[in-house]
Structure formats: structure tokens, C-alpha cells
KOLGU-4560 file (N, C-alpha, C; in nm, 3 decimals, padded with zeros to 5 digits):
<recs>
<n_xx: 00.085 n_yy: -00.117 n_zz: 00.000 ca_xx: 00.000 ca_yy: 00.000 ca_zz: 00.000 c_xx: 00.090 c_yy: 00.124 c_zz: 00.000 mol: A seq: 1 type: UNK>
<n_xx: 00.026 n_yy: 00.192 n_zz: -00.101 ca_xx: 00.161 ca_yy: 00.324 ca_zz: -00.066 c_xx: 00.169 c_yy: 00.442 c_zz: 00.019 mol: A seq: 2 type: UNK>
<n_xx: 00.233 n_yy: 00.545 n_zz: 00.037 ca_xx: 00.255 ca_yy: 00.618 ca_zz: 00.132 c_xx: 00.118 c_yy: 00.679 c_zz: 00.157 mol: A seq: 3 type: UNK>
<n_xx: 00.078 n_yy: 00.732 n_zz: -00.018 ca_xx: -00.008 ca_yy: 00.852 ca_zz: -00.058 c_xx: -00.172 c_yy: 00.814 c_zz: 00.019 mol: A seq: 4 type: UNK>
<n_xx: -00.179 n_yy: 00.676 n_zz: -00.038 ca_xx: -00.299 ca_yy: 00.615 ca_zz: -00.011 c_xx: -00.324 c_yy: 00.574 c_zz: 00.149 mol: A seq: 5 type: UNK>
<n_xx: -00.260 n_yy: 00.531 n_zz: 00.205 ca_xx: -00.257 ca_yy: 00.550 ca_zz: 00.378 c_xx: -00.276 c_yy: 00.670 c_zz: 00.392 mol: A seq: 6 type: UNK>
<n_xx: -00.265 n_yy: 00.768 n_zz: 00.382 ca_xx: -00.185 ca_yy: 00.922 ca_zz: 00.460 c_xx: -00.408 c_yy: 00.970 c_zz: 00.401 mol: A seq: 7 type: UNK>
<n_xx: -00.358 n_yy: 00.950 n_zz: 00.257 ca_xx: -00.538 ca_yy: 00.992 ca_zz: 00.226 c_xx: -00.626 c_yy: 00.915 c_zz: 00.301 mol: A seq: 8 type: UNK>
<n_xx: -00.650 n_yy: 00.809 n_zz: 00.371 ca_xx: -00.688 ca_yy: 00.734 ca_zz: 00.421 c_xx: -00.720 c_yy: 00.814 c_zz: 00.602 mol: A seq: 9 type: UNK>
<n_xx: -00.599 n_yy: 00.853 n_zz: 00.610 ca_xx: -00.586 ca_yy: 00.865 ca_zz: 00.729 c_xx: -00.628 c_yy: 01.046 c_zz: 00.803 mol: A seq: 10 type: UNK>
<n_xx: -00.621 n_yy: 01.087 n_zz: 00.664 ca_xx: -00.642 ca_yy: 01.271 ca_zz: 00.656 c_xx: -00.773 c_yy: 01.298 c_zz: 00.746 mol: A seq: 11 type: UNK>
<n_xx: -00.888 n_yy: 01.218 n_zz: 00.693 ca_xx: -01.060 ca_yy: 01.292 ca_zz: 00.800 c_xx: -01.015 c_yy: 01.212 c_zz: 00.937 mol: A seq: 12 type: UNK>
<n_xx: -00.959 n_yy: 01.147 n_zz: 00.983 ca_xx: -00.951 ca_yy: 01.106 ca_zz: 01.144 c_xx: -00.833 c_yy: 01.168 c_zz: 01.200 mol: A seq: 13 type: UNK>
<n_xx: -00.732 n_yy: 01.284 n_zz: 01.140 ca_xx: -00.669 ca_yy: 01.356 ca_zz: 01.162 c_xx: -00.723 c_yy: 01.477 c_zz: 01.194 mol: A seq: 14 type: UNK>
<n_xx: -00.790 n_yy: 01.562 n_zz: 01.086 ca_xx: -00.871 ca_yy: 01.650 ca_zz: 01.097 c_xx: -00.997 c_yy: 01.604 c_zz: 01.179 mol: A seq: 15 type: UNK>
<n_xx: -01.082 n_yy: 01.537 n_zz: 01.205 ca_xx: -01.162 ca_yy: 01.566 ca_zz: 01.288 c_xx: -01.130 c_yy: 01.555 c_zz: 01.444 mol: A seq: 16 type: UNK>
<n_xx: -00.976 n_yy: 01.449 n_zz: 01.430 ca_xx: -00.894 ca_yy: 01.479 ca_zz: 01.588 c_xx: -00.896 c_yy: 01.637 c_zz: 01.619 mol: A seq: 17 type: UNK>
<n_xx: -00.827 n_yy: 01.719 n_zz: 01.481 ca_xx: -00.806 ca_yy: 01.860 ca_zz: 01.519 c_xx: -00.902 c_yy: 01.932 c_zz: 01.575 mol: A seq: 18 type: UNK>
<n_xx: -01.015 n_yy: 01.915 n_zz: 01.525 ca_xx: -01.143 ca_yy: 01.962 ca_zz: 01.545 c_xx: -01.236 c_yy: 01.927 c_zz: 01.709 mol: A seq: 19 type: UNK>
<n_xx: -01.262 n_yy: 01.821 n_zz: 01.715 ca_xx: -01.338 ca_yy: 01.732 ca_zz: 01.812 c_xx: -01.210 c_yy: 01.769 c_zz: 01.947 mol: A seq: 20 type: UNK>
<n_xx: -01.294 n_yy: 01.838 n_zz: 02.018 ca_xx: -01.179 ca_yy: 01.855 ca_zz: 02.173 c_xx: -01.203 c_yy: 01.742 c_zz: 02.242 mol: A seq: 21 type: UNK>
<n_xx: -01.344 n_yy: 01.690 n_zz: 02.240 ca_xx: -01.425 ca_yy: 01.573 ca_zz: 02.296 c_xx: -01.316 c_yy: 01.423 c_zz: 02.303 mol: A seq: 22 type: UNK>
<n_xx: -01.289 n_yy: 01.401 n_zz: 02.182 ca_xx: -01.199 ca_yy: 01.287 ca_zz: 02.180 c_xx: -01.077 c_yy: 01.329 c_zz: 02.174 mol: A seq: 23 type: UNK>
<n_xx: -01.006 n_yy: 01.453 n_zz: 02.184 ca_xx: -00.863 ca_yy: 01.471 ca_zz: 02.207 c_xx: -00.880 c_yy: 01.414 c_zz: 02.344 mol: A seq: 24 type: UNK>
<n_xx: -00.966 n_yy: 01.537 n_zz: 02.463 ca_xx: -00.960 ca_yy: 01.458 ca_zz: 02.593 c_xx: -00.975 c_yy: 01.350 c_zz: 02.629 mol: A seq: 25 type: UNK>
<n_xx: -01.042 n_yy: 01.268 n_zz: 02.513 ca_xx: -01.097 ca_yy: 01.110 ca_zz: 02.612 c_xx: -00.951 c_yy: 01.019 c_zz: 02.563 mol: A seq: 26 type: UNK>
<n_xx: -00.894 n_yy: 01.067 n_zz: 02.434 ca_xx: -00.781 ca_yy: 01.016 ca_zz: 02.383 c_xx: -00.626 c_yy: 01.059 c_zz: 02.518 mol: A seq: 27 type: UNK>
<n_xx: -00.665 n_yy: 01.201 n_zz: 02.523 ca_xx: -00.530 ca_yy: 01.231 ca_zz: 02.616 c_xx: -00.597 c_yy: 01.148 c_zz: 02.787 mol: A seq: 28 type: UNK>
<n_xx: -00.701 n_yy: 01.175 n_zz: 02.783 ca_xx: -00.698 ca_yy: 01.108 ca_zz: 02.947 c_xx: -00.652 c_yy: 00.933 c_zz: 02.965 mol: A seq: 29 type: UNK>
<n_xx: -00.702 n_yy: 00.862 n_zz: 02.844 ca_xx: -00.670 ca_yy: 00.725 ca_zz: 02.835 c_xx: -00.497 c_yy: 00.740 c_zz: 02.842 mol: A seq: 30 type: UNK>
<n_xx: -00.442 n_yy: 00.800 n_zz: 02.745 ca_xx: -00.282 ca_yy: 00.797 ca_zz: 02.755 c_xx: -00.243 c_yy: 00.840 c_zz: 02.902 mol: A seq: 31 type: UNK>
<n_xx: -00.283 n_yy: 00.907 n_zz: 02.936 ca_xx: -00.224 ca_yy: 00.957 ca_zz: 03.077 c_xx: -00.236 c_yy: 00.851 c_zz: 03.200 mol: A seq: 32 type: UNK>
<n_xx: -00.364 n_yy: 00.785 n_zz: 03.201 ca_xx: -00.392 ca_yy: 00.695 ca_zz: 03.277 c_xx: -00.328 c_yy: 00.516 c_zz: 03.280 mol: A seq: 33 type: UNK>
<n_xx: -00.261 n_yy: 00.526 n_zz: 03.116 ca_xx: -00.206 ca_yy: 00.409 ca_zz: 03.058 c_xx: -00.075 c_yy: 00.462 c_zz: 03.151 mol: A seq: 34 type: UNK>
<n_xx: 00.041 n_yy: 00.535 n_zz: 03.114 ca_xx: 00.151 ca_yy: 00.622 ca_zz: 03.188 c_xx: 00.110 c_yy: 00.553 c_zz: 03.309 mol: A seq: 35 type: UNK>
<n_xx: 00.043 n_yy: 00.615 n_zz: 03.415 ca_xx: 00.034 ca_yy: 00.551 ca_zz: 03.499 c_xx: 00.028 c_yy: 00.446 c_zz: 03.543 mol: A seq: 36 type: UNK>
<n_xx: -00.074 n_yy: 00.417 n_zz: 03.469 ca_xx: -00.024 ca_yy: 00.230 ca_zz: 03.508 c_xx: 00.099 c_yy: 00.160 c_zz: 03.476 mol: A seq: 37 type: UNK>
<n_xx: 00.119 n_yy: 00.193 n_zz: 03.376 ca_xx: 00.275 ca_yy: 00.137 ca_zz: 03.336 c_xx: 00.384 c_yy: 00.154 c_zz: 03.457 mol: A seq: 38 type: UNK>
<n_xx: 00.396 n_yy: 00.327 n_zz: 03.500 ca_xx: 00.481 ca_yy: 00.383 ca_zz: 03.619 c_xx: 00.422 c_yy: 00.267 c_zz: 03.725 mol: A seq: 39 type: UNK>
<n_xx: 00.315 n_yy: 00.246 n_zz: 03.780 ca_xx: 00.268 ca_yy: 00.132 ca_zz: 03.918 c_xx: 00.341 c_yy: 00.009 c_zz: 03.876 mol: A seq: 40 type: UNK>
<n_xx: 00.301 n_yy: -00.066 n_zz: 03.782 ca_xx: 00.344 ca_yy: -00.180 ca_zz: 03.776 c_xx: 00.499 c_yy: -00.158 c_zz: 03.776 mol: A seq: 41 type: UNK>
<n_xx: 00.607 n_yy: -00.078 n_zz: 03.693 ca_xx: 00.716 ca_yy: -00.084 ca_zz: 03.732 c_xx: 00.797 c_yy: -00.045 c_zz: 03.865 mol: A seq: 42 type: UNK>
<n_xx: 00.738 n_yy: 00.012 n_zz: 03.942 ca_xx: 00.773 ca_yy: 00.038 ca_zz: 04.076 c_xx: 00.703 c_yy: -00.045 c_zz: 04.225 mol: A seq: 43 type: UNK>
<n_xx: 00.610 n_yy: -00.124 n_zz: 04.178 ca_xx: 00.585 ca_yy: -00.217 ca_zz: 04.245 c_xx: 00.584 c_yy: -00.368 c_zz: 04.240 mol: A seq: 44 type: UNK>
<n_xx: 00.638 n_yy: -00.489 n_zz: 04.346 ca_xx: 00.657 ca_yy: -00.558 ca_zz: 04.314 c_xx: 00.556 c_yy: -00.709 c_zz: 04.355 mol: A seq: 45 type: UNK>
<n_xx: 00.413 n_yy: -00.657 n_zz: 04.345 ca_xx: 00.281 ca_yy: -00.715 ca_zz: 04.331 c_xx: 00.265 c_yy: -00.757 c_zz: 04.200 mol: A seq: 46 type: UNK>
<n_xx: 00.161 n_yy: -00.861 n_zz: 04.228 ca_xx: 00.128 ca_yy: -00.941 ca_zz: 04.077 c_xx: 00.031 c_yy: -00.816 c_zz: 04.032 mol: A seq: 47 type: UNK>
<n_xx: 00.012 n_yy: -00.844 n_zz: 03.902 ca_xx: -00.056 ca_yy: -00.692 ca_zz: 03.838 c_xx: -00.203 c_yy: -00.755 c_zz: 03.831 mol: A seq: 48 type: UNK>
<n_xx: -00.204 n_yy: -00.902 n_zz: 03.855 ca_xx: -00.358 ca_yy: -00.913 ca_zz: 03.819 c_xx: -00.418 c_yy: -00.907 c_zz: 04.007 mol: A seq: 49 type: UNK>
<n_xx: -00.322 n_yy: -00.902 n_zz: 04.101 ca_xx: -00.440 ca_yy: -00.855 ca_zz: 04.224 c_xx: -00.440 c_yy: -00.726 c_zz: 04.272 mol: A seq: 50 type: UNK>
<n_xx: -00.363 n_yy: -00.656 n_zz: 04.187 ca_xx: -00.365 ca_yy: -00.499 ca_zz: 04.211 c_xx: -00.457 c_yy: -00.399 c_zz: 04.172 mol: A seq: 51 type: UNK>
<n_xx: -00.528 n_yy: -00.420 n_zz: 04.227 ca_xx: -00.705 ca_yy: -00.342 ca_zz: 04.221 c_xx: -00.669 c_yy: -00.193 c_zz: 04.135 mol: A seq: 52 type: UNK>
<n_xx: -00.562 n_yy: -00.043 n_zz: 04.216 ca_xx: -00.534 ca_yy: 00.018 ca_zz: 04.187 c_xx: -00.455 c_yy: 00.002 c_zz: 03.997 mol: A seq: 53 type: UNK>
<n_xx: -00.424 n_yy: -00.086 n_zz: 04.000 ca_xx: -00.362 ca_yy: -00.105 ca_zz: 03.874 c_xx: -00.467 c_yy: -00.146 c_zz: 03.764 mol: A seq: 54 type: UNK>
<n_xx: -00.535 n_yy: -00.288 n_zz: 03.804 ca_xx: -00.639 ca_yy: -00.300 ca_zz: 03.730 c_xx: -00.778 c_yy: -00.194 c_zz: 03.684 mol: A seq: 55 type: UNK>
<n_xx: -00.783 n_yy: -00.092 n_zz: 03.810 ca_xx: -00.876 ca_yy: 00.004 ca_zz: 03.789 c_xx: -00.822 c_yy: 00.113 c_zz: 03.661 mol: A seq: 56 type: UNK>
<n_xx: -00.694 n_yy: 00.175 n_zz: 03.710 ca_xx: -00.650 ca_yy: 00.283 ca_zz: 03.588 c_xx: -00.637 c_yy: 00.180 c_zz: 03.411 mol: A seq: 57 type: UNK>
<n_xx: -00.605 n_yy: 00.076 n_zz: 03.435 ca_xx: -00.628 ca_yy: 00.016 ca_zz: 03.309 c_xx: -00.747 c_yy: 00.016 c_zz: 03.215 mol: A seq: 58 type: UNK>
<n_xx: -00.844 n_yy: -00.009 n_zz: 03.324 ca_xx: -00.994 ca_yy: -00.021 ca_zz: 03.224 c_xx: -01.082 c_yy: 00.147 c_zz: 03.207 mol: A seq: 59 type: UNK>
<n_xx: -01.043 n_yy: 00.254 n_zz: 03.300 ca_xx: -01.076 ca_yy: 00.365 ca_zz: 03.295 c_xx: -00.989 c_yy: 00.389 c_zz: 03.172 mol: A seq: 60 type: UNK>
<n_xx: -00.843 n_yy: 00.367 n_zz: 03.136 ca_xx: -00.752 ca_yy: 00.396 ca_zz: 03.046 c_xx: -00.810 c_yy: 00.332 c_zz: 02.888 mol: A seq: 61 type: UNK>
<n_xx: -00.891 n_yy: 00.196 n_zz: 02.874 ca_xx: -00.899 ca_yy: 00.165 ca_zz: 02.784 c_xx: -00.999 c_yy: 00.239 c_zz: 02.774 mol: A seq: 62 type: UNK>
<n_xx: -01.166 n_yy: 00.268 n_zz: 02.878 ca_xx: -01.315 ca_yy: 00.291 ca_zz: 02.829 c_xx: -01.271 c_yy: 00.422 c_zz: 02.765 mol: A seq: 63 type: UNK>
<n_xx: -01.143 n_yy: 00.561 n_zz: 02.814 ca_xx: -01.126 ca_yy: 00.688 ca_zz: 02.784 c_xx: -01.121 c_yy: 00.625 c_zz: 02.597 mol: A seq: 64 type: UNK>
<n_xx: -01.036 n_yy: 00.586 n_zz: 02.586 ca_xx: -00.961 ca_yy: 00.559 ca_zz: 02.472 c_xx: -01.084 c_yy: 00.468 c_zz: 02.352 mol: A seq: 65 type: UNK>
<n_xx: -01.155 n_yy: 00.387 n_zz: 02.434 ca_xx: -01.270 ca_yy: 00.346 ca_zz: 02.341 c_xx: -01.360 c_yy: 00.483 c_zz: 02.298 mol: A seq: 66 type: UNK>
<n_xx: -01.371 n_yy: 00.512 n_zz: 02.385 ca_xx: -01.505 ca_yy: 00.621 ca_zz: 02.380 c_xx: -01.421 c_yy: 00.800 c_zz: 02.280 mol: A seq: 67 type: UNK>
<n_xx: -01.250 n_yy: 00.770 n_zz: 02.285 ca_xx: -01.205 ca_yy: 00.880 ca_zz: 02.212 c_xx: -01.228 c_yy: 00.824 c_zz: 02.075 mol: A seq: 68 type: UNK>
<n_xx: -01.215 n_yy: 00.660 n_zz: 02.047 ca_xx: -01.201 ca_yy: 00.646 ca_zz: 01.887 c_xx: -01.358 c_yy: 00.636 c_zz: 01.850 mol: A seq: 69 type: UNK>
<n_xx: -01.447 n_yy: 00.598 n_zz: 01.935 ca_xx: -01.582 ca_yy: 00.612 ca_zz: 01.874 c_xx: -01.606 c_yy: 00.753 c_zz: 01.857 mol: A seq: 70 type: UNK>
<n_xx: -01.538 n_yy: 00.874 n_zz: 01.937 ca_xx: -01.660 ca_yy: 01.034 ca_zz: 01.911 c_xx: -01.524 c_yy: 01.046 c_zz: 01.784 mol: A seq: 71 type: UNK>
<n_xx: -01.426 n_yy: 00.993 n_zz: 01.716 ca_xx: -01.312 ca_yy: 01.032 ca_zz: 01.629 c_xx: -01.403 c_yy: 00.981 c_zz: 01.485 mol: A seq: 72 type: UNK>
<n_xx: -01.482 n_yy: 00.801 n_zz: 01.490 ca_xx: -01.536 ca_yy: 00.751 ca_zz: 01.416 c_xx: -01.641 c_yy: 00.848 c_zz: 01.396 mol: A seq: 73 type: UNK>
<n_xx: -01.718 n_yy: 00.843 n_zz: 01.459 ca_xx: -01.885 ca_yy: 00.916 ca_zz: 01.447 c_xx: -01.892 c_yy: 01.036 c_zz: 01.418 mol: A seq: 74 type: UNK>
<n_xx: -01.768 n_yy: 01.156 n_zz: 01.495 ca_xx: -01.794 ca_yy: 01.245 ca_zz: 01.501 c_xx: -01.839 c_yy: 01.332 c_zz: 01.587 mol: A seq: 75 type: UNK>
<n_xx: -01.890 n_yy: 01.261 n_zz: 01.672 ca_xx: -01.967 ca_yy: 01.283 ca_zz: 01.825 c_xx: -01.873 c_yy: 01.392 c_zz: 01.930 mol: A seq: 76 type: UNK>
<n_xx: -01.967 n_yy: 01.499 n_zz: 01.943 ca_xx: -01.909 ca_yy: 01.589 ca_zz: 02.029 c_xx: -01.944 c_yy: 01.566 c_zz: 02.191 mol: A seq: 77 type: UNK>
<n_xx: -01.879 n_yy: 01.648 n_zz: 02.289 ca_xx: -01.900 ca_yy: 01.606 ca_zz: 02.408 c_xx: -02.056 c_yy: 01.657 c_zz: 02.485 mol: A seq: 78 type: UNK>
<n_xx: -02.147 n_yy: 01.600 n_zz: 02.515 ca_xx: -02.303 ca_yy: 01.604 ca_zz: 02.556 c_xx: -02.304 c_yy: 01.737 c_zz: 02.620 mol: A seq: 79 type: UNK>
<n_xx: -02.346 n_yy: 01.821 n_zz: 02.545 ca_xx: -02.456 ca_yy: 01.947 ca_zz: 02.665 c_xx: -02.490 c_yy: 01.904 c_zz: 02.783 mol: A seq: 80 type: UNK>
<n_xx: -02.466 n_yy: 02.025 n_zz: 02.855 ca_xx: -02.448 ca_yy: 01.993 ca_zz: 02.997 c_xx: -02.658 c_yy: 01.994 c_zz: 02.974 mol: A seq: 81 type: UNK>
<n_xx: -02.692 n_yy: 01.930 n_zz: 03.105 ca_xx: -02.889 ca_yy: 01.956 ca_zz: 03.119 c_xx: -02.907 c_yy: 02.061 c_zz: 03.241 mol: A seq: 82 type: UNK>
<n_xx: -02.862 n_yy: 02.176 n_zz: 03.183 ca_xx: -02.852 ca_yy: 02.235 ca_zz: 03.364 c_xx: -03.073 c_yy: 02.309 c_zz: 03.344 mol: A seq: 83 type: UNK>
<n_xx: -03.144 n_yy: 02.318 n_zz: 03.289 ca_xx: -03.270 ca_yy: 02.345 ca_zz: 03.312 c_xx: -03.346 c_yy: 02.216 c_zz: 03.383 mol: A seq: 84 type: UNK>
<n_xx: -03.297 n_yy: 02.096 n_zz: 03.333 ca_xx: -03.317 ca_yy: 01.974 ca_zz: 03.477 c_xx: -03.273 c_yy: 01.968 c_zz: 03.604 mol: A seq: 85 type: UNK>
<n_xx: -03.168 n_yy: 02.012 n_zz: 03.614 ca_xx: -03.064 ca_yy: 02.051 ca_zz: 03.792 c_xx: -03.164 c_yy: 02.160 c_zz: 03.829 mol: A seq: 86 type: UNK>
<n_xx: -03.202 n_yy: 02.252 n_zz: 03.737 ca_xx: -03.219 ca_yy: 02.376 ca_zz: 03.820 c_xx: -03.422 c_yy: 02.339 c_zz: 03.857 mol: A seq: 87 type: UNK>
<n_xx: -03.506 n_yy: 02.291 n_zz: 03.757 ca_xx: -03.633 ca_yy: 02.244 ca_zz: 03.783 c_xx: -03.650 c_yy: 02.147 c_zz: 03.946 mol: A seq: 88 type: UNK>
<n_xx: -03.560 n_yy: 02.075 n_zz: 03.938 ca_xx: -03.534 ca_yy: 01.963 ca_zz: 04.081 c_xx: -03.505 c_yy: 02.024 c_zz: 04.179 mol: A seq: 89 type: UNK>
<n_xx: -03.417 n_yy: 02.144 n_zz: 04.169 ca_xx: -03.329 ca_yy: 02.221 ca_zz: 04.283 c_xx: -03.483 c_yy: 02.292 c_zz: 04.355 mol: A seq: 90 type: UNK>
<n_xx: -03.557 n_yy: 02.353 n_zz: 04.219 ca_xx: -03.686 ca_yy: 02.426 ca_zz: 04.283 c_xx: -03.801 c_yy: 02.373 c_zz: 04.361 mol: A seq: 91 type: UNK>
<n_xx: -03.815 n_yy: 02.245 n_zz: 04.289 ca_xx: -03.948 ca_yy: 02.136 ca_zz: 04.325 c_xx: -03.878 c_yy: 02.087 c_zz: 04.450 mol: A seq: 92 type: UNK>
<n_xx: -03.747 n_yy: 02.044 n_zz: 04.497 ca_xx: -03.731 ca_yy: 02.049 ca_zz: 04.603 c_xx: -03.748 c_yy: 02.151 c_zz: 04.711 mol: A seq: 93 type: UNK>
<n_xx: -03.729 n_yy: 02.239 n_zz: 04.698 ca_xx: -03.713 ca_yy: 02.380 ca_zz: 04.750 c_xx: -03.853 c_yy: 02.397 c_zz: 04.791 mol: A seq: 94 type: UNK>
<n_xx: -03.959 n_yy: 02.356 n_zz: 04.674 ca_xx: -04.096 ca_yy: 02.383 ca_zz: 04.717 c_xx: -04.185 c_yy: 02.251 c_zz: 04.816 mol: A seq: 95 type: UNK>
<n_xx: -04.080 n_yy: 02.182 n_zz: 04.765 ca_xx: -04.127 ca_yy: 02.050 ca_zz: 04.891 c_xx: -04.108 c_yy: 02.066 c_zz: 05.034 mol: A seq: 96 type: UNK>
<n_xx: -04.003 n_yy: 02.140 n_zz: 05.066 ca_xx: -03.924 ca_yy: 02.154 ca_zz: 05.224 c_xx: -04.011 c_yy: 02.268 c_zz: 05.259 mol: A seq: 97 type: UNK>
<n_xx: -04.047 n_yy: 02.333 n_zz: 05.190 ca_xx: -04.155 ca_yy: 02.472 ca_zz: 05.242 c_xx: -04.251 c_yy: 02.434 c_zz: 05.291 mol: A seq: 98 type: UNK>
<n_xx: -04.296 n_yy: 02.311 n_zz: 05.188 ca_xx: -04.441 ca_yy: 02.350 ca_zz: 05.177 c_xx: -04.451 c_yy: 02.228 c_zz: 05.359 mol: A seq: 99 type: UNK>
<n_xx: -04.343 n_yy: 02.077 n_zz: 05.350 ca_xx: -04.362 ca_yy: 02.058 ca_zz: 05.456 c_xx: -04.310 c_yy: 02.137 c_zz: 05.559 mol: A seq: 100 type: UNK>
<n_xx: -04.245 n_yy: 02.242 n_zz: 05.564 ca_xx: -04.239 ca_yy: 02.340 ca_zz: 05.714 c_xx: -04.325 c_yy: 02.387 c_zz: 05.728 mol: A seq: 101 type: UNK>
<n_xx: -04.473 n_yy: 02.441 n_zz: 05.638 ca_xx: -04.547 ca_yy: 02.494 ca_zz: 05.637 c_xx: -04.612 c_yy: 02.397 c_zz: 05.686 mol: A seq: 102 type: UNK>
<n_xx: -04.686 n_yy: 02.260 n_zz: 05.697 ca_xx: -04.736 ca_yy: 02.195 ca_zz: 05.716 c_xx: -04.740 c_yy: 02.155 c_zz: 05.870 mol: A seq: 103 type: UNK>
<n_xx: -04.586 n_yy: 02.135 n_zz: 05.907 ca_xx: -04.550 ca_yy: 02.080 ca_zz: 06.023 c_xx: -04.513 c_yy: 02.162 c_zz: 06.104 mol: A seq: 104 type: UNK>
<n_xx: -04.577 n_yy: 02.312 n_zz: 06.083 ca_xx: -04.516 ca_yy: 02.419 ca_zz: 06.199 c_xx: -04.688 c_yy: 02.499 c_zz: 06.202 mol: A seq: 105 type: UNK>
<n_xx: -04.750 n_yy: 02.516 n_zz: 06.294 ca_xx: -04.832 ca_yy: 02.605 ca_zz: 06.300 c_xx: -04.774 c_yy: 02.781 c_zz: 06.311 mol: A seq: 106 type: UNK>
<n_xx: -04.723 n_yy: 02.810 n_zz: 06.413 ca_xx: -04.697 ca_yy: 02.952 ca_zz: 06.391 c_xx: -04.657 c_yy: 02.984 c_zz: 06.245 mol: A seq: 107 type: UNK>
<n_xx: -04.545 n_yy: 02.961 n_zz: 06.188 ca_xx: -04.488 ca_yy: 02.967 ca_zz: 06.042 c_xx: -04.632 c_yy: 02.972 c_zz: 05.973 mol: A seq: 108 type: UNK>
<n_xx: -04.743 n_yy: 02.907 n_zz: 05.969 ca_xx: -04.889 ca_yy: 02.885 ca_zz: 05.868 c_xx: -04.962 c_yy: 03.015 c_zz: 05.943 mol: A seq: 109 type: UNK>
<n_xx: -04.947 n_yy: 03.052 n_zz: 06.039 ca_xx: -05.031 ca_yy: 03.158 ca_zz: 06.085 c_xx: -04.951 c_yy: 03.288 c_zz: 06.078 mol: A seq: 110 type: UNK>
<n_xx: -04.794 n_yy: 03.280 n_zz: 06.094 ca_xx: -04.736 ca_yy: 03.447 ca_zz: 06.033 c_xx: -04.731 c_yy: 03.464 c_zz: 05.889 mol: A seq: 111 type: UNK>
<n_xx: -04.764 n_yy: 03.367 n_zz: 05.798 ca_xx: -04.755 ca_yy: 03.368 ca_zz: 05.673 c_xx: -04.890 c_yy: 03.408 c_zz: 05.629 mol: A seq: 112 type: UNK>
<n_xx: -05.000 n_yy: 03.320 n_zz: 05.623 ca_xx: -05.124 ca_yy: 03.358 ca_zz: 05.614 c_xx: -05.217 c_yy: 03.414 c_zz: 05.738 mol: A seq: 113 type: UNK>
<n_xx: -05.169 n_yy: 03.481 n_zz: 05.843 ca_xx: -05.268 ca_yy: 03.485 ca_zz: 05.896 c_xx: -05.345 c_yy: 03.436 c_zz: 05.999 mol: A seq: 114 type: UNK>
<n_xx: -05.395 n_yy: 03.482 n_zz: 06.084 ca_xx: -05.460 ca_yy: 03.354 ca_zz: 06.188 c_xx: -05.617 c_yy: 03.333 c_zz: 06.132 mol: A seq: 115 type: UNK>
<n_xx: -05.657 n_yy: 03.404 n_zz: 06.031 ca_xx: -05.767 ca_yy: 03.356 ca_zz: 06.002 c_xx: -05.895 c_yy: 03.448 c_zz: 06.020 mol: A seq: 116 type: UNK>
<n_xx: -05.958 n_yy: 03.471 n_zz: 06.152 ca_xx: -06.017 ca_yy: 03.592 ca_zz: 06.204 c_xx: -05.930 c_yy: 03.733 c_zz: 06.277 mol: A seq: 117 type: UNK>
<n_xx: -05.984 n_yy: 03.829 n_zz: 06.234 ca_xx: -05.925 ca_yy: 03.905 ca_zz: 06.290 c_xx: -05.963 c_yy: 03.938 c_zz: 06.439 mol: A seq: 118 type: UNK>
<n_xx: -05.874 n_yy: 03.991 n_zz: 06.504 ca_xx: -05.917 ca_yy: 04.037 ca_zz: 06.661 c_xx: -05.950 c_yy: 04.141 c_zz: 06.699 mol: A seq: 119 type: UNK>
<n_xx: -06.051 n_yy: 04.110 n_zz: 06.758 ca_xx: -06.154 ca_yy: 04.230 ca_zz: 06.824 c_xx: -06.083 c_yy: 04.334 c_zz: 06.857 mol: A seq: 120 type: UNK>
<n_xx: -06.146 n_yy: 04.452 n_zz: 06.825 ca_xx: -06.138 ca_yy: 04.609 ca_zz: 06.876 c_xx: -06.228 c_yy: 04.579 c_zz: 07.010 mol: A seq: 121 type: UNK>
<n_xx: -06.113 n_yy: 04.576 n_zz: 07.171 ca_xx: -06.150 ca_yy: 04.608 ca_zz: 07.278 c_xx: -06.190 c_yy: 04.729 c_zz: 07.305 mol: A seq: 122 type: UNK>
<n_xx: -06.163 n_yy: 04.830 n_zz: 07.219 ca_xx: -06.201 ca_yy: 05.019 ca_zz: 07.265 c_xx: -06.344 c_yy: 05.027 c_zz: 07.155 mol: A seq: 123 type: UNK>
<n_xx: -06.385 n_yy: 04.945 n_zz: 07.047 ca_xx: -06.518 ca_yy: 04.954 ca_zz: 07.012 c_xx: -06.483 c_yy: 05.098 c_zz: 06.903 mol: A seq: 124 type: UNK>
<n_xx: -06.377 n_yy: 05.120 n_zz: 06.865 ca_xx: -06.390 ca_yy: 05.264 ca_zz: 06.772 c_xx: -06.374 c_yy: 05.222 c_zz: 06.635 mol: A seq: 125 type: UNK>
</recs>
């Protein structure tokens, strides 16, 4: 296969690396986390398959690195944050804790609304 035809081959998963920040990071966090593991296993002298710490940065290192060549394949940018769902929950909670302080406190239901009847004029004016 020749140089030209690899390199053309290889040009849109170059450029959309350039492009896509999404899979640079999931690409640079897998490498960084591989580094690491490599650095553990050479400075320690545990078997690598009961080393929890070791086995953990490995599979975080591969899922980064799967999930950089699928958004590199697809194209896939990194998900919009849902912050009008955080902030709807934050409120409906907010209106839940009221509404039970309101519930479970009489004074709080009577300085808010009121006691209900008003009280007599003792001077009658």
C-alpha cells in the first residue's frame, strides 16, 4: 500500500482529531492513565492481576480511549451539559421543604397567612 494512499486514508480522522476537543480529551486522558499504570506496575513488586489500583487505571484507560475512537469515528461531540433539569429539581425540592415546614409548623402557617379571624377592637372605635 503506498505512502499517498494511507496518509489519504488517514487525513478525516486527523482533521476531525483537530477539530473534536471531545476525543482529544478522552484520547489524552486514556494515555495519561495508561503512563500511569505502566509507572505502578514498574515500581511495584505485586502481581498486576491482584492490584485493584492497577487494574482500575487500566480499564478507565482503555473505556477513555474506546469512547475517544468512537466520538473520532462518528464524530460525536461532548453532551450538553442539562442544567434546566438541575435547576427544575433544585426548585421542586425547594418547594417540597416549604411546603412541609409549612405543614408541620403552626406559627410559620399563621405568620404567613394569617390567623384567620381578625381580633376584636376592645375600645369599640
Amino acid at each position: 500500500m503506498p505512502a499517498t494512499e494511507t496518509a489519504s486514508r488517514l487525513t478525516p480522522y486527523v482533521e476531525e482529531l483537530l477539530d473534536n476537543s471531545y476525543a482529544r480529551e478522552n484520547l489524552r486522558n486514556g494515555a495519561t492513565k495508561l503512563r500511569a499504570a505502566y509507572e505502578r506496575s514498574q515500581k511495584r513488586r505485586v502481581k498486576s492481576a491482584s492490584d485493584r489500583k492497577l487494574r482500575r487505571q487500566l480499564g478507565i484507560a482503555a473505556t477513555s480511549i474506546g469512547e475517544g475512537a468512537r466520538a473520532l469515528a462518528s464524530g460525536r461531540r461532548k453532551p450538553a451539559k442539562r442544567r434546566g433539569r438541575r435547576l427544575m429539581l433544585l426548585i421542586g425540592v425547594g418547594a417540597l421543604g416549604a411546603g412541609l415546614a409549612l405543614a408541620s409548623n403552626e406559627g410559620l402557617r399563621s405568620s404567613i397567612f394569617g390567623s384567620g379571624s381578625q381580633p376584636e377592637n376592645p375600645e369599640g372605635s
